[in-house]
ZARO-367414 format. One record per residue (C-alpha): residue number from 0; residue in one letter; z, y, x. Coordinates in steps of 0.001 Angstrom, whole numbers. Last residue first. Example, Ala and Ser with C-alpha at 12.3 -4.5 7.8 and 13.67 -1.06 7.14 Angstrom:
<vodrens>
{nr=1; rest=S; w=7140; v=-1060; u=13670}
{nr=0; rest=A; w=7800; v=-4500; u=12300}
</vodrens>
This chain:
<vodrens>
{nr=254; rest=X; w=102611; v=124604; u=146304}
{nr=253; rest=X; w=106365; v=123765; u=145735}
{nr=252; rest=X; w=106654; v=124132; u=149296}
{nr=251; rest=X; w=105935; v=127494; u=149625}
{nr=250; rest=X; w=108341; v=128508; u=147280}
{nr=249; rest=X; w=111097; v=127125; u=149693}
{nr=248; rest=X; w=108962; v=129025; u=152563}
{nr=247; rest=X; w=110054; v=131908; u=150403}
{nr=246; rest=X; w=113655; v=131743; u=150481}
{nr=245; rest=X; w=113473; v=130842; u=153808}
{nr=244; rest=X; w=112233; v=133819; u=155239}
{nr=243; rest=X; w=114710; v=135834; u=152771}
{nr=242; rest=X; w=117651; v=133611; u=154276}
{nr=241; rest=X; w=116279; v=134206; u=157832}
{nr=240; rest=X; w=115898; v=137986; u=157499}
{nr=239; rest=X; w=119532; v=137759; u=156375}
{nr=238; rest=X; w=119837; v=139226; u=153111}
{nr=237; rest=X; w=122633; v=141353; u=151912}
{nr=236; rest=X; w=123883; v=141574; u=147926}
{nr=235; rest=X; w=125170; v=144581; u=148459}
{nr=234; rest=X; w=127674; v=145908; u=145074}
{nr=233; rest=X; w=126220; v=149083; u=144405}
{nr=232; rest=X; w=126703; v=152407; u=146266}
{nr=231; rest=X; w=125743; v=155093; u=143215}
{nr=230; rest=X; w=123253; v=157397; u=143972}
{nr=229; rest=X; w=121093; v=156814; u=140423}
{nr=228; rest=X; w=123353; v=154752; u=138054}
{nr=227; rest=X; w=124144; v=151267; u=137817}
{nr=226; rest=X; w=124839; v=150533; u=134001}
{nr=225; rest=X; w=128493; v=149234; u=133263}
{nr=224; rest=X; w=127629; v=149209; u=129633}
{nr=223; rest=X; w=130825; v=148619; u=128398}
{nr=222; rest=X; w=132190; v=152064; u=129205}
{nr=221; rest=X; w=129746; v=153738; u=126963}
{nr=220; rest=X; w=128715; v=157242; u=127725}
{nr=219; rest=X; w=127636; v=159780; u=125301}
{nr=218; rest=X; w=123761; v=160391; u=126151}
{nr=217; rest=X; w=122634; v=159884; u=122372}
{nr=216; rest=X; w=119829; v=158803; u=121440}
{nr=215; rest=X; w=118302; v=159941; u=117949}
{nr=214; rest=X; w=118821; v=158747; u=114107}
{nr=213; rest=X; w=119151; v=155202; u=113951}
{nr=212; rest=X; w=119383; v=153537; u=110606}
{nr=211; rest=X; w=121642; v=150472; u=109993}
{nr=210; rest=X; w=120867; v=147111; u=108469}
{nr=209; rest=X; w=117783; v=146121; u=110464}
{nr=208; rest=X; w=116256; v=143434; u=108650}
{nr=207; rest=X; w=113365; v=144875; u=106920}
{nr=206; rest=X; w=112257; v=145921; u=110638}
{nr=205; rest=X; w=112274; v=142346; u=111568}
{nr=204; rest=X; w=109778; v=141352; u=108961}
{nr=203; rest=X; w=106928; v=143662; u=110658}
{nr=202; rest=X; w=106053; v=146601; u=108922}
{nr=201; rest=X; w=102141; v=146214; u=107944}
{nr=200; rest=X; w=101343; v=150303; u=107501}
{nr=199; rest=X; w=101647; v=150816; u=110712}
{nr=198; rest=X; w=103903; v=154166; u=111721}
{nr=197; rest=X; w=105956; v=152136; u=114365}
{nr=196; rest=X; w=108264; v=154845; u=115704}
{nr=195; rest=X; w=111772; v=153822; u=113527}
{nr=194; rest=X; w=111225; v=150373; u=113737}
{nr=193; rest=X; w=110950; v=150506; u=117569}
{nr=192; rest=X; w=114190; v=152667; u=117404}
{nr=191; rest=X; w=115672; v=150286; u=115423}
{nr=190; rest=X; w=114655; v=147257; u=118290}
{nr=189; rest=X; w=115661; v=149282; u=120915}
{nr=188; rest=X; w=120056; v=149758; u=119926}
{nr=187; rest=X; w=120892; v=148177; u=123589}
{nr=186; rest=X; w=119287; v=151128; u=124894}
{nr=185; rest=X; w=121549; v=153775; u=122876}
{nr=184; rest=X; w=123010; v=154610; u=125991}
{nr=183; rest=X; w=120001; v=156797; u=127088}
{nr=182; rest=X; w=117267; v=155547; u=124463}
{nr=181; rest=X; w=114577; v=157822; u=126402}
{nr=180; rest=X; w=111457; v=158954; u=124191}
{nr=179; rest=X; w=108226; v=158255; u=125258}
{nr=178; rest=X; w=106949; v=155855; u=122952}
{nr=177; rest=X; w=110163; v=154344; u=123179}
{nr=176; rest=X; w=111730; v=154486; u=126759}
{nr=175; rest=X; w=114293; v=152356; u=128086}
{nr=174; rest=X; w=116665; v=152912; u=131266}
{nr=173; rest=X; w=118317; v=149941; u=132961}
{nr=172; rest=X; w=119171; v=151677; u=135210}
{nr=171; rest=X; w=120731; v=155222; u=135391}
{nr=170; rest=X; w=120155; v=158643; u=135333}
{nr=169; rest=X; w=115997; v=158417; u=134529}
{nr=168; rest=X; w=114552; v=161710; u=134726}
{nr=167; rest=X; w=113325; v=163822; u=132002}
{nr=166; rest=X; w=110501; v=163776; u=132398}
{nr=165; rest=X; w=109891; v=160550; u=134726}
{nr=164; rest=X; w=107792; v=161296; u=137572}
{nr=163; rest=X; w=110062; v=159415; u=139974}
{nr=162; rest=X; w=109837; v=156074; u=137660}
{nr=161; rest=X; w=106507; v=156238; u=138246}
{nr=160; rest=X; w=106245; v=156905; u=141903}
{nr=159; rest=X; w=108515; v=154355; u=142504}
{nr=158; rest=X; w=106446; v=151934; u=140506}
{nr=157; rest=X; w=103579; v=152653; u=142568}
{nr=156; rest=X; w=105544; v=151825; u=145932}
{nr=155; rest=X; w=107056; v=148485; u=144622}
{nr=154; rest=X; w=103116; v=147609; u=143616}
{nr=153; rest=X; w=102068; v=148504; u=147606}
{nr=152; rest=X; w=105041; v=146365; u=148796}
{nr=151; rest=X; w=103881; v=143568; u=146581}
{nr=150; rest=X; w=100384; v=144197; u=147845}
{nr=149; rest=X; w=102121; v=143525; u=151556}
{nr=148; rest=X; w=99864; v=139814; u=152121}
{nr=147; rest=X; w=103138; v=137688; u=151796}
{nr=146; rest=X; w=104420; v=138781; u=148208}
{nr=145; rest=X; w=101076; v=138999; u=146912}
{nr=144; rest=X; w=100527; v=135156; u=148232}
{nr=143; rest=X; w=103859; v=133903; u=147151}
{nr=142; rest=X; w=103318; v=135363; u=143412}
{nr=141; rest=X; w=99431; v=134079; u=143499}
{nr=140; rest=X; w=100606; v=130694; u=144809}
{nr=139; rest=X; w=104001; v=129955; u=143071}
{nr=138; rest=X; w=101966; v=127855; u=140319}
{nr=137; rest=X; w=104220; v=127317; u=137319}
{nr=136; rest=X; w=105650; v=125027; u=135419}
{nr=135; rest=X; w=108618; v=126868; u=133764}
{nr=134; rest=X; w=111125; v=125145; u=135493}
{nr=133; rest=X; w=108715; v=124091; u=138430}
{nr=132; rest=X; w=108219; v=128464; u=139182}
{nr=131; rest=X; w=111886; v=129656; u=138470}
{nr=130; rest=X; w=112856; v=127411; u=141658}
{nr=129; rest=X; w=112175; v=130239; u=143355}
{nr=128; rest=X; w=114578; v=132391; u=141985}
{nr=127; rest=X; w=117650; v=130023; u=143636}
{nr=126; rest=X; w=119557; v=132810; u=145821}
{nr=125; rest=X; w=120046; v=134495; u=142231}
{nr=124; rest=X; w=122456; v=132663; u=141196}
{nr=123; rest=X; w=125053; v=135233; u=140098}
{nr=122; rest=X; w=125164; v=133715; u=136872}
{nr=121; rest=X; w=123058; v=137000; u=135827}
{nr=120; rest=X; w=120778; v=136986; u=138394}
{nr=119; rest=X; w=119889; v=133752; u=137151}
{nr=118; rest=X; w=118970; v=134490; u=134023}
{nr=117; rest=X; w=117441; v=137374; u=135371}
{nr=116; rest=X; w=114710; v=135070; u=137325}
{nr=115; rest=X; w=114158; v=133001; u=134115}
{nr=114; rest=X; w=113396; v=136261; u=132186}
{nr=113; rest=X; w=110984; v=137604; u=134816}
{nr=112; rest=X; w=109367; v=134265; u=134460}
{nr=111; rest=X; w=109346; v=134136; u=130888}
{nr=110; rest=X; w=108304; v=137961; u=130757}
{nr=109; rest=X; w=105191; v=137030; u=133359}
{nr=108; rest=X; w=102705; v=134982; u=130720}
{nr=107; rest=X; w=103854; v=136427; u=127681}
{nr=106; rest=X; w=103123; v=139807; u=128724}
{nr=105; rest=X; w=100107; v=139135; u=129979}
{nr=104; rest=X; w=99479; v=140627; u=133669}
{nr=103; rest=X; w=99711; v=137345; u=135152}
{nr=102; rest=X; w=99385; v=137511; u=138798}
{nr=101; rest=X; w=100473; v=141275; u=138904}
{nr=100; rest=X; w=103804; v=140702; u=136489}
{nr=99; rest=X; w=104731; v=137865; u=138898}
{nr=98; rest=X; w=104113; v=140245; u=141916}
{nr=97; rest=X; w=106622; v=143017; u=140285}
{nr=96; rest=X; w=108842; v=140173; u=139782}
{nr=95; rest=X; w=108450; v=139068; u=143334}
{nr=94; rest=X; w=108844; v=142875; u=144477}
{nr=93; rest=X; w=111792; v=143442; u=142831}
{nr=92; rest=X; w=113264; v=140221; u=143510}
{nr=91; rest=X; w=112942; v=140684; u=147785}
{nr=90; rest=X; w=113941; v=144254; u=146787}
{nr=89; rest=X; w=117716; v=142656; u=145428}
{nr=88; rest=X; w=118187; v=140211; u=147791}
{nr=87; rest=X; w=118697; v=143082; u=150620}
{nr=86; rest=X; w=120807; v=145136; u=148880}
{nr=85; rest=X; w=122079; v=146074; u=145348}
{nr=84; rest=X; w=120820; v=150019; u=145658}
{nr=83; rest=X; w=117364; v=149030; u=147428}
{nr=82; rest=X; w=115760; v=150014; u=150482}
{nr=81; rest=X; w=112369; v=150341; u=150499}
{nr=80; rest=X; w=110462; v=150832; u=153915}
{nr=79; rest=X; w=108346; v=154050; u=153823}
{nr=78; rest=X; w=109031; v=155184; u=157543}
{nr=77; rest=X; w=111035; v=158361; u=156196}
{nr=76; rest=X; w=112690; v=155583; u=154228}
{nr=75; rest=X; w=112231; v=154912; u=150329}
{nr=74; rest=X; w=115091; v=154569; u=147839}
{nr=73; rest=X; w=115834; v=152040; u=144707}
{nr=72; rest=X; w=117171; v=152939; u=142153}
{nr=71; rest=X; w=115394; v=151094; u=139679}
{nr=70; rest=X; w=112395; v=149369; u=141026}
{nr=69; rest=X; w=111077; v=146334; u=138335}
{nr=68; rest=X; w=109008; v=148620; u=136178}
{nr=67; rest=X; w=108297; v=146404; u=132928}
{nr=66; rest=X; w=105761; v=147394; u=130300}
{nr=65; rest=X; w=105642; v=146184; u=126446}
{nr=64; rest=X; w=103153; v=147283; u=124067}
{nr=63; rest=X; w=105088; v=146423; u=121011}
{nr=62; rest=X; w=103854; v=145575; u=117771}
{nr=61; rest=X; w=103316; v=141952; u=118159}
{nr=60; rest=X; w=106361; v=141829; u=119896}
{nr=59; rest=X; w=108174; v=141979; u=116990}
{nr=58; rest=X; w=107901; v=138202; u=116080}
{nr=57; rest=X; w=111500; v=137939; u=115832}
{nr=56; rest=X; w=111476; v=135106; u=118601}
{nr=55; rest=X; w=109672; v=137766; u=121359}
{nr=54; rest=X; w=111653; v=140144; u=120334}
{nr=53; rest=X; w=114839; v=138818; u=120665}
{nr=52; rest=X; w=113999; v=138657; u=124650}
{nr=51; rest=X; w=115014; v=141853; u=124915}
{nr=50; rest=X; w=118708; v=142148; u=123931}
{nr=49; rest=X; w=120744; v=138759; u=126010}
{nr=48; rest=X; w=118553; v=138155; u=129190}
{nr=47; rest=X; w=116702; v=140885; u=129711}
{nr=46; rest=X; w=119844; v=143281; u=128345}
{nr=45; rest=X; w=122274; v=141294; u=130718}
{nr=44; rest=X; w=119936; v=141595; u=133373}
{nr=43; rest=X; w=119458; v=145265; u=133552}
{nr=42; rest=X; w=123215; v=145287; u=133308}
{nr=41; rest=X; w=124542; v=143882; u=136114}
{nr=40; rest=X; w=121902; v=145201; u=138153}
{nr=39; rest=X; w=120680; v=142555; u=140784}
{nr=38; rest=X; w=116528; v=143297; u=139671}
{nr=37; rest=X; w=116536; v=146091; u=139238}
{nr=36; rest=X; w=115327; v=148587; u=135836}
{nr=35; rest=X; w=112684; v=150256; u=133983}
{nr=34; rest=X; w=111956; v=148762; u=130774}
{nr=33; rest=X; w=109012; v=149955; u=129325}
{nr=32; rest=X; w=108368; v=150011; u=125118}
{nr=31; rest=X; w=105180; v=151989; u=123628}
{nr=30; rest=X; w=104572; v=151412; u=120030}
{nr=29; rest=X; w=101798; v=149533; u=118805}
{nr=28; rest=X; w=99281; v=151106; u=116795}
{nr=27; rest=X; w=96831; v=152147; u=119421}
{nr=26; rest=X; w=96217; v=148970; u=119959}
{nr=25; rest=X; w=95728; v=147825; u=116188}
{nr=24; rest=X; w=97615; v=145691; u=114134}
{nr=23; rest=X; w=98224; v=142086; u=113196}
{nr=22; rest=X; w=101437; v=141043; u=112990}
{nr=21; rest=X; w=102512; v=138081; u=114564}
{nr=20; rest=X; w=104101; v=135342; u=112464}
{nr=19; rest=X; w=106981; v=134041; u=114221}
{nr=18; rest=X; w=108302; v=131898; u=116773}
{nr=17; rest=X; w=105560; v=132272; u=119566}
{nr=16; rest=X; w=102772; v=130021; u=120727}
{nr=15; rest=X; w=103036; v=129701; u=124141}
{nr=14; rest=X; w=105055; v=131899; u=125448}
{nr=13; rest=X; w=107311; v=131995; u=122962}
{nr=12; rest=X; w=107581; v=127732; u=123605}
{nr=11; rest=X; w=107863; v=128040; u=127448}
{nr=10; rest=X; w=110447; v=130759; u=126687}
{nr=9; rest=X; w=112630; v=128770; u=124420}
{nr=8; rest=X; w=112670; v=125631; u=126846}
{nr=7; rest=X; w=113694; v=128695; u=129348}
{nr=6; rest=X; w=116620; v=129406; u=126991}
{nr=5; rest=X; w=117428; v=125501; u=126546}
{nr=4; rest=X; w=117570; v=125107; u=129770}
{nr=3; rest=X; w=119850; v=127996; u=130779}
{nr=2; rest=X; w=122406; v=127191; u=128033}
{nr=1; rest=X; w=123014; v=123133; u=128958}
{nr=0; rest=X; w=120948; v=120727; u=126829}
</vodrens>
């Protein structure tokens, strides 16, 4: 089973049952984790793909309220089109995975699907999101159809507004935030700082197995990241009205 299967094989079975024992606690309980990030960013994907999806197998997601912001840094027009930093490929997959997380606001019904999506962002693949939906079984309908009426221009919108009102402002995608405090380039270091903010009185399993405490973010840059910050020209991935046109008449078809 090649790498890619056998992660969205993983998927199908998180989201359907998980790996470990959930942890039973309260709403308010859980701590507060959200993701803001785009879709074509180098490293927005290799932290969905490689960092977050650990908790879903280490059962920690039970104590997480998990949110996803799929905008980044992306800008709006004077005539409130959005144009986004990796190009035209890159707000077509913004707006499907902010239409995925729509039609199934669940966690663990729209992170596989974001996560199959960034998989292939990752291979540079990205052309082929849309066949996301028969890998993991899914009906394209409610994605397609917020994607064609404009309400996935209308979610884009509110999720620029969110990530604009951000004290203190993002620099950079992807930028996480536990329970309101900003990881900076500690981001690929989330699961101690979940540890460190859940104040339930079940710890789950994983937290016993974090072997070294974190103390606060730090903002020191780390060259390995290769994050795409606010202003910067990224690499365009353009998109021919034609190509995007038939990117989603392909997902049509699966209907």
């Amino acid at each position: 089973m090649n790498s890619h299967r056998s992660h969205v094989v993983l998927l199908l079975l998180i989201a359907a049952h998980g790996l470990s024992a959930p942890v039973a606690v309260a709403s308010e309980e859980k701590v507060k984790l959200t993701l803001y990030y785009e879709a074509l960013c180098p490293a927005c994907a290799d932290f969905i793909v490689n960092e977050l999806y650990k908790i879903f197998v280490n059962g920690l997601i039970s104590v997480v309220d998990l949110k996803l912001s799929p905008y980044g840094n992306a800008k709006i027009t004077s005539n409130g089109t959005i144009v986004c930093q990796h190009g035209g490929w890159e707000c077509l997959l913004n707006t499907i995975e902010a239409c995925s997380i729509h039609a199934w606001p669940q966690v663990s019904d729209h992170y596989p699907f974001v996560y199959c999506v960034e998989k292939l962002s990752y291979e540079d693949k990205h052309t082929e999101w849309n066949t996301c939906f028969k890998k993991l079984n899914l009906d394209p309908k409610p994605v397609i159809d917020c994607y064609t009426s404009g309400m996935g221009h209308k979610l884009e919108l509110q999720y620029a507004d969110e990530i604009s009102a951000l004290e203190p402002p993002h620099d950079y995608v992807p930028w996480v935030i536990v329970d309101g405090q900003p990881l900076y380039n500690d981001y690929t270091d989330f699961i101690s700082f979940i540890c460190k903010a859940f104040k339930g009185s079940n710890m789950p399993q994983a937290c016993l197995r974090v072997s070294h405490p974190i103390t606060s973010p730090t903002d020191a840059v780390k060259s390995f990241n290769h994050v795409s910050y606010k202003g910067e020209e990224g690499v365009n991935s353009k998109a021919t009205l034609s190509e995007i046109i038939s990117s989603i008449v392909a997902s049509w078809m699966i209907l």
